[in-house]
N, C-alpha and C positions, 0 to 999 in steps of 0.2 A: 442478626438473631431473629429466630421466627417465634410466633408463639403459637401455642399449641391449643386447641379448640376442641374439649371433650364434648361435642356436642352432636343434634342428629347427623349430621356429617359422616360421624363417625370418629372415636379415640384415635388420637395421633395423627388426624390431619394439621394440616398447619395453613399458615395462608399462603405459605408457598404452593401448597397441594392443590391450595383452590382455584388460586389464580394463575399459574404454571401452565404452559401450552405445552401441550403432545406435540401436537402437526409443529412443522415449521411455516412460521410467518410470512415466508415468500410462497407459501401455496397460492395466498390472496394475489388475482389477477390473471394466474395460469390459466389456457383455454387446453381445450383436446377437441380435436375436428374428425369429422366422420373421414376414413379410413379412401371408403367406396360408397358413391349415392347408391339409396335403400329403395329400392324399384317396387312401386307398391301394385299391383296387378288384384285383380278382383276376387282370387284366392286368397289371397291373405287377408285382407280384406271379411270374407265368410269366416275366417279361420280363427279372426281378431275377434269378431262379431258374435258367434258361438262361443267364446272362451269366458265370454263377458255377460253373456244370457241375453244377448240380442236377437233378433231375427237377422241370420243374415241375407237373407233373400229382399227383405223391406226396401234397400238401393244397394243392389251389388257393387254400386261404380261411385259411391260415396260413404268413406270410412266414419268409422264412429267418432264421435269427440275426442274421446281420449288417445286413438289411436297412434298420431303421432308420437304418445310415448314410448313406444317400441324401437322408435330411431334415439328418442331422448337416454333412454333406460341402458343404452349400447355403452354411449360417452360416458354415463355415472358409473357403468362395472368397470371402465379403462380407469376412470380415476379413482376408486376405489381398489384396484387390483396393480394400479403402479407400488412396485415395491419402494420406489422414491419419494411418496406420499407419505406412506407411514399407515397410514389405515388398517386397524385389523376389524372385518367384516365383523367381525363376532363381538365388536364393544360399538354396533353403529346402530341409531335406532333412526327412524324415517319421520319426522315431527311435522314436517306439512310441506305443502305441493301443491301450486296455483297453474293454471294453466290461461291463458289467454289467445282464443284462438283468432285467429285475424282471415282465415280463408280455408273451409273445409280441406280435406286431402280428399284427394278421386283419384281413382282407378287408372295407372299409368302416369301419375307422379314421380317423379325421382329425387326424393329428399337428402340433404343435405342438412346437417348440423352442426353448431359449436359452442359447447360448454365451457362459461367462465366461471373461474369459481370469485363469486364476487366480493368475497368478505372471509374471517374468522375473527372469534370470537369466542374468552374462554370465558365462562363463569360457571362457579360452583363444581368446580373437578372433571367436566366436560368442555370440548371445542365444538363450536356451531359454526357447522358447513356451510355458506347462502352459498347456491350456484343456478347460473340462470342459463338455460338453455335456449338460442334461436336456429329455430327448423326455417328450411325455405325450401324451393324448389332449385335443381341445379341451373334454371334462368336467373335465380335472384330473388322470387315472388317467396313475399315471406306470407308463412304456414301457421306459426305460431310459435308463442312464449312461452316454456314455463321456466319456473322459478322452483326451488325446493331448498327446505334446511334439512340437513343431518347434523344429530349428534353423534359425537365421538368419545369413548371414554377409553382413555389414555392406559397402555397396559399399568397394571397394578404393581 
């Protein structure tokens, strides 16, 4: 028997509602690896850089901080758009994003990456995504970390 919680919640949740996972519980641990290394060349590079309000003339041949999210941002649309996942874009909101960079990206890199998703987590009628991503170079030489959570809220 469940009980029922008129409260900011919302009428007729229950604690089923609350604590109930959408995703299934074997997502935690899944990777998705990049496809094709991501060839980074001094245009994109300019291209990343102007998109961002950078100058991209200031190092042609040394990309911006953030830039390796472009390889990172590739692996999040695959697990988000696996229909086997369950994720509908339209209930996911973006709740934070660390990056820790270990070795600029330059001009003439070839990144590779692979997204784990490290965890879920449901509380309060949502599931929390942790997925960590490591970028490196196709020798091995790793690029950087990041990390991100997404929430999910489970069709209604």
């Amino acid at each position: 028997m469940s009980t029922v919680f008129p409260s900011r919640l919302g009428v007729g949740y229950s604690w089923d509602n609350v604590c109930a996972m959408a995703l299934d519980p074997s997502l935690a641990e899944r990777t998705f690896a990049t496809e094709a290394p991501y060839s980074v060349s001094r245009e994109k590079i300019a291209e990343f850089a102007s998109a961002i309000g950078a100058d991209p003339d200031e190092d042609p041949d040394s990309a911006p901080f953030t830039f390796p999210m472009v390889v990172a941002f590739a692996l999040m649309g695959r697990l988000m758009g696996d229909p086997d996942v369950g994720i509908e874009l339209r209930n996911v909101v973006h709740r934070d994003e660390r990056i820790e960079q270990i070795r600029p990206v330059r001009a003439g890199d070839e990144l590779v990456a692979i997204l784990t998703v490290e965890s879920l987590r449901a509380a309060a009628g949502v599931d929390m995504i942790a997925t960590r991503t490591d970028i490196s170079t196709v020798g091995g030489e790793a690029v950087c970390t990041a990390t991100a959570t997404l929430v999910h809220r489970g069709a209604a």
